[in-house]
N, C-alpha and C positions, 0 to 999 in steps of 0.2 A: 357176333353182329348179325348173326340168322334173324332172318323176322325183322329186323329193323328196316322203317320205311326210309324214304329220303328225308320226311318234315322231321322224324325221329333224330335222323344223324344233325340235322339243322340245329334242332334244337341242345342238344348236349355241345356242340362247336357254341353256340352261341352264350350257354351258360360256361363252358368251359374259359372261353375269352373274359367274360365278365368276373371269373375267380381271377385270371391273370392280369388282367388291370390294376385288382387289387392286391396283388403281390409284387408287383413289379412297382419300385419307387418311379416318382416321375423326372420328367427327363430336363425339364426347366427349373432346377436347381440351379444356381448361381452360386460357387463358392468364391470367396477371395480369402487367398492364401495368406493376404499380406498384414491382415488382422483376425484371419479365422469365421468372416463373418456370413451369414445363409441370409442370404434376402429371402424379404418374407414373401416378394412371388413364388416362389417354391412350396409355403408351407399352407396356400390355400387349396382347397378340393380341386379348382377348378383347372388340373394338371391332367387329371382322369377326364377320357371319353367315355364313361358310361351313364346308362339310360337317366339318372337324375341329373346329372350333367349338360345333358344333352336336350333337354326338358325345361329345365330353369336356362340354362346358356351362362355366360359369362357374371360372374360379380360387378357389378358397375364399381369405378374405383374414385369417382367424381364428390368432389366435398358438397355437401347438400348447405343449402338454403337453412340457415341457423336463426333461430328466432328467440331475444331476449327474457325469460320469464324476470322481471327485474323484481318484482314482490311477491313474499315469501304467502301463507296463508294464513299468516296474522295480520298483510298488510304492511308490513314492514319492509323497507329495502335492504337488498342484500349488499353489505360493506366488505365484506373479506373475501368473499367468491363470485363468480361470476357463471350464472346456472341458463343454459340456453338447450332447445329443442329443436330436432330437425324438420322443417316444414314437409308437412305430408310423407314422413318417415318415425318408426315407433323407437329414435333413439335420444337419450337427453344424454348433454356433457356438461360435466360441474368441473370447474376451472377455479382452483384455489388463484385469489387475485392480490399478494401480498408483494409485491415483487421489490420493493423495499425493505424486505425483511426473509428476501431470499423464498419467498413463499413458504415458511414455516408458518407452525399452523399454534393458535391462541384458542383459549376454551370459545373465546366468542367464533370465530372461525369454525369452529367441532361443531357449536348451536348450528351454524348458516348451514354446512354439510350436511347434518342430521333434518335439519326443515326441506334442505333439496332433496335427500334419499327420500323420505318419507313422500314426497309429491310423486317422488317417480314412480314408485311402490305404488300410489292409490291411483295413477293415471294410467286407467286401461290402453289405452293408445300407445305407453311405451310400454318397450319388449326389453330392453338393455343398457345399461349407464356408463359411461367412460370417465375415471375422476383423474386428476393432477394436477416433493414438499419436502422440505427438506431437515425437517423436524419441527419439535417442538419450540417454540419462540422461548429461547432461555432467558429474554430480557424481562420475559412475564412473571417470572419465577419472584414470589417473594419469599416471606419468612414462616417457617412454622408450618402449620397445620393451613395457613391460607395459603398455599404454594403459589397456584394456581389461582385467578379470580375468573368470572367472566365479566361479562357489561354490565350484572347484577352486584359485582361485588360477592359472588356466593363463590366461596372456594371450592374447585370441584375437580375431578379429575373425568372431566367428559367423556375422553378419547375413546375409553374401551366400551363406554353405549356405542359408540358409533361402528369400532369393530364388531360388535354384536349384531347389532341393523345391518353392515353389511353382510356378512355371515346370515340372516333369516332373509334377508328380500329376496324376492322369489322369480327376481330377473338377475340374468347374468350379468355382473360388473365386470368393467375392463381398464384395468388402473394402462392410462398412457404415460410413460414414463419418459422423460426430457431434462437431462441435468441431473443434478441431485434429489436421492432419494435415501434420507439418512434417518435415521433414528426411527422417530414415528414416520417418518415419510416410508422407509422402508418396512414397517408394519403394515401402515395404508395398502401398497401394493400387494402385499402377501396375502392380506384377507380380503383382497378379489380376488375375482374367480380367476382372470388373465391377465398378464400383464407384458404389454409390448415395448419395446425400450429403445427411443432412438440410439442411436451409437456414440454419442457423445454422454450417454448414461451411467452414473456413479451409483453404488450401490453400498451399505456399509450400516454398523451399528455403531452409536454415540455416545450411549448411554451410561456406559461405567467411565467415560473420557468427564463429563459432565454430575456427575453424583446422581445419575438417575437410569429408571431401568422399564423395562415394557413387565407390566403383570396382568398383560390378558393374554390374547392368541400370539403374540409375537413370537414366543420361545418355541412353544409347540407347533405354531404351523411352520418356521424356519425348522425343526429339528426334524418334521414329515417332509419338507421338501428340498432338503438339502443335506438330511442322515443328523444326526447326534455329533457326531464328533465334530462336523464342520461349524455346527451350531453353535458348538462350545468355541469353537475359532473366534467366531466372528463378535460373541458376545463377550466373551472374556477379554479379545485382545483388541477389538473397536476399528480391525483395519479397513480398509475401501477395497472395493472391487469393482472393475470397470464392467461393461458391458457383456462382451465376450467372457468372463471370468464369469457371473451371473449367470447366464445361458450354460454353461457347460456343468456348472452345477447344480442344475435343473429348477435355478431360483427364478429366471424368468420364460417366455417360452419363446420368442423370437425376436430380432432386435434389427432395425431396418433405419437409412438414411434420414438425418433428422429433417430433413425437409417431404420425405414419404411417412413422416412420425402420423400426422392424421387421417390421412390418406387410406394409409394401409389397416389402421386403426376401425375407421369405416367400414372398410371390405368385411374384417371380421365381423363386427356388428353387422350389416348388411347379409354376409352368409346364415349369423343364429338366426335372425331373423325370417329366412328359408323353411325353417324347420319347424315341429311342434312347443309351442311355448308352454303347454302343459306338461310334457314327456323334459322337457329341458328341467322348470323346475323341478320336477320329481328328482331326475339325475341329479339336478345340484343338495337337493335335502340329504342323500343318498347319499352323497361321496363325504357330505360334512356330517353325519351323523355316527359316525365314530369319535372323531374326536368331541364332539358336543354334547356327547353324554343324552342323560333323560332329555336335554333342552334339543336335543338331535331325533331325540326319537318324537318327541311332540310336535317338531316340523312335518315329519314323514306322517305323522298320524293326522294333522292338520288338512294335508294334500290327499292324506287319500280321505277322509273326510269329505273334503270341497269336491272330491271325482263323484263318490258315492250319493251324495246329494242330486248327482245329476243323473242318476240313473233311472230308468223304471221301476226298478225294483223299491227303491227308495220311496218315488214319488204314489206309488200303490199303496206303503205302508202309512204317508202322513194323509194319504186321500181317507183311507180307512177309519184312521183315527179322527178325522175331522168329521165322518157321515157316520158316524156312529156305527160300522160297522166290520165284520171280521176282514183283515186281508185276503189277497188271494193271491198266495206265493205258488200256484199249480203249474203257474207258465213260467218260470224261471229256473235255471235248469240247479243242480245242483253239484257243481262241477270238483272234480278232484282236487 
C-alpha cells in the first residue's frame, strides 16, 4: 500500500463495492414456501445500488396508455387478435382474441399474428412485443392434405412461418403467459425470447393426445431448454405442468400473481428498453444462431452488415465509388 494516495485507496473501495453488489444476490427476494414461487420483484436489476441504477432510478411498474392498431396494412381488420401499442412507449402487445375457442389459434389467426409481427418489425418506434393459446383449433382440422384451411380456403400449415418471423425479428418478444399454454400455444412461448407466467399457468404438449405433432422449432428449442430427456417426457407422454413445475425446469423464466401478469410484464419491457437496441439484437441473433444453422448465420451477417454501413469507413468507400475516385482507407486503423 506504499505510494498509495487517499483518492487511490478511494477508488479501489469503490470499485471493490461495485464487484460486491454484483456478487451478492439481492435481498428483496420474496419466497413462498407454500407453492415454491419467486416474485418477479426480485428478479428485476433494480435490487442493485450501483451507478446505472442509480442513474436510470427505479422501473416504473404502471400500465401505459394502450392504443388500438385495429387495421392491419392491407387495410383489413383484425378478427382473431387484438394488436395494441403503448402511447408514447416503444412497446406493442398482440393479444390472441379467441376466447370462445379457449384462444387456440386457426391458420386465419397465424395470418393476423404474422401481419402484427411484421408491423412491429418495420415500426422503428417499437423496441419489443409481448404476445398471448392454448393450441391449435382442433375443430379446424379437416381431411387429407387440406388439414388445415385459412379464410382462403388454401391449406396450409402457417404456424412454423410464424415461428420463423419470430425467431429473426430483431426486437425482443415476450410471450405473457395466463392459463393454458398447450401444444402450439406451448411452442408460441418457447420461440420467444421470454416468457413470464402468471401462476395460474398450464404448461404441456398435446400433440401425440390429438394425431399431431410440432415439426419446426418446438422439439429442438424444448430439448435446449429443458435437456433431451425431459423433452422426450413431455412429447411422448402429453402430461401438463403447472407453473412452478415450468420455472424449475428452466421452460419459463419467472412466474408472478396473475393480476401482476402485465404489470410485471411492462417493467420487463420497460427495463430492455433502457439498454442498447442494436447490441440487444445482435445478442439475440447470437444466441439463436446455433440452432438456425446457415439461416442463423445470415441474421448475424445481416446485423453486422446494417452496423457496417454505418460507419466511416463504409461511407468513404461508396463516396469513392460514386466520384469516381480511389478510397482512402489511410485513417482507418487496421486493428487486430
Amino acid at each position: 500500500m506504499a505510494g498509495m494516495t487517499g483518492k487511490d485507496v478511494e477508488t479501489i473501495n469503490r470499485r471493490m463495492g461495485f464487484i460486491a453488489r454484483h456478487l451478492t444476490p439481492p435481498q428483496n427476494l420474496e419466497t413462498n414456501n407454500s407453492n415454491n414461487r419467486i416474485s418477479g420483484s426480485g428478479c428485476s436489476s433494480g435490487g442493485f445500488n450501483d451507478t446505472y441504477n442509480r442513474v436510470h432510478g427505479e422501473v416504473p411498474t404502471n400500465i401505459p396508455e394502450w392504443k388500438t392498431a385495429s387495421l392491419d396494412d392491407s387495410g383489413k381488420e383484425f378478427t382473431g387478435i387484438i394488436y395494441e401499442k403503448a402511447v408514447g412507449e416503444g412497446i406493442a402487445k398482440i393479444t390472441i382474441n379467441r376466447p370462445n375457442r379457449k384462444n387456440a389459434i386457426q391458420p386465419h389467426t397465424v395470418t393476423e399474428l404474422m401481419r402484427a409481427f411484421k408491423d412491429a418489425r418495420d415500426d422503428s418506434s417499437i423496441a419489443g412485443t409481448k404476445a398471448f393459446c392454448s393450441g391449435g383449433d382442433q375443430a379446424q382440422r379437416g381431411k387429407g392434405k387440406e388439414d388445415y384451411v385459412d379464410y382462403h380456403y388454401f391449406g396450409r400449415a402457417n404456424f412454423i412461418d410464424l415461428q420463423m418471423q419470430i425467431r429473426r425479428l430483431p426486437k425482443p418478444v415476450i410471450a405473457m403467459v395466463a392459463g393454458y399454454a398447450l401444444g402450439a400455444g406451448q411452442v408460441l412461448h418457447m420461440v420467444c425470447d421470454l416468457t413470464i407466467a402468471a401462476d395460474n399457468a398450464i404448461f404441456g404438449e398435446i400433440g401425440v393426445k390429438v394425431g399431431s405433432f410440432d415439426a419446426g422449432y418446438g422439439p429442438s428449442v424444448m430439448a435446449r431448454l429443458v435437456g433431451p430427456k425431459r423433452a422426450r417426457e413431455m412429447m411422448f407422454m402429453s402430461r401438463f405442468y403447472n407453473a412452478s413445475e415450468a420455472k424449475e425446469m428452466g421452460l419459463i423464466n419467472t412466474i408472478v400473481p396473475l393480476e401482476k401478469l402485465e404489470e410485471e410484464t411492462i417493467k420487463w419491457c420497460r427495463e430492455i428498453l433502457r439498454n442498447s437496441p442494436m447490441a440487444i439484437r445482435v445478442c439475440k441473433s447470437v444466441i439463436n444462431a446455433t440452432d438456425d444453422g446457415y439461416a442463423g448465420l445470415q441474421q448475424i451477417g445481416g446485423d453486422l452488415t446494417l452496423l457496417f454501413y454505418g460507419t466511416e469507413e463504409s461511407a468513404e468507400a461508396k463516396n469513392a465509388y460514386l466520384e469516381r475516385r480511389k478510397p482512402d482507407y489511410s485513417k482507418f486503423p487496421k486493428l487486430p
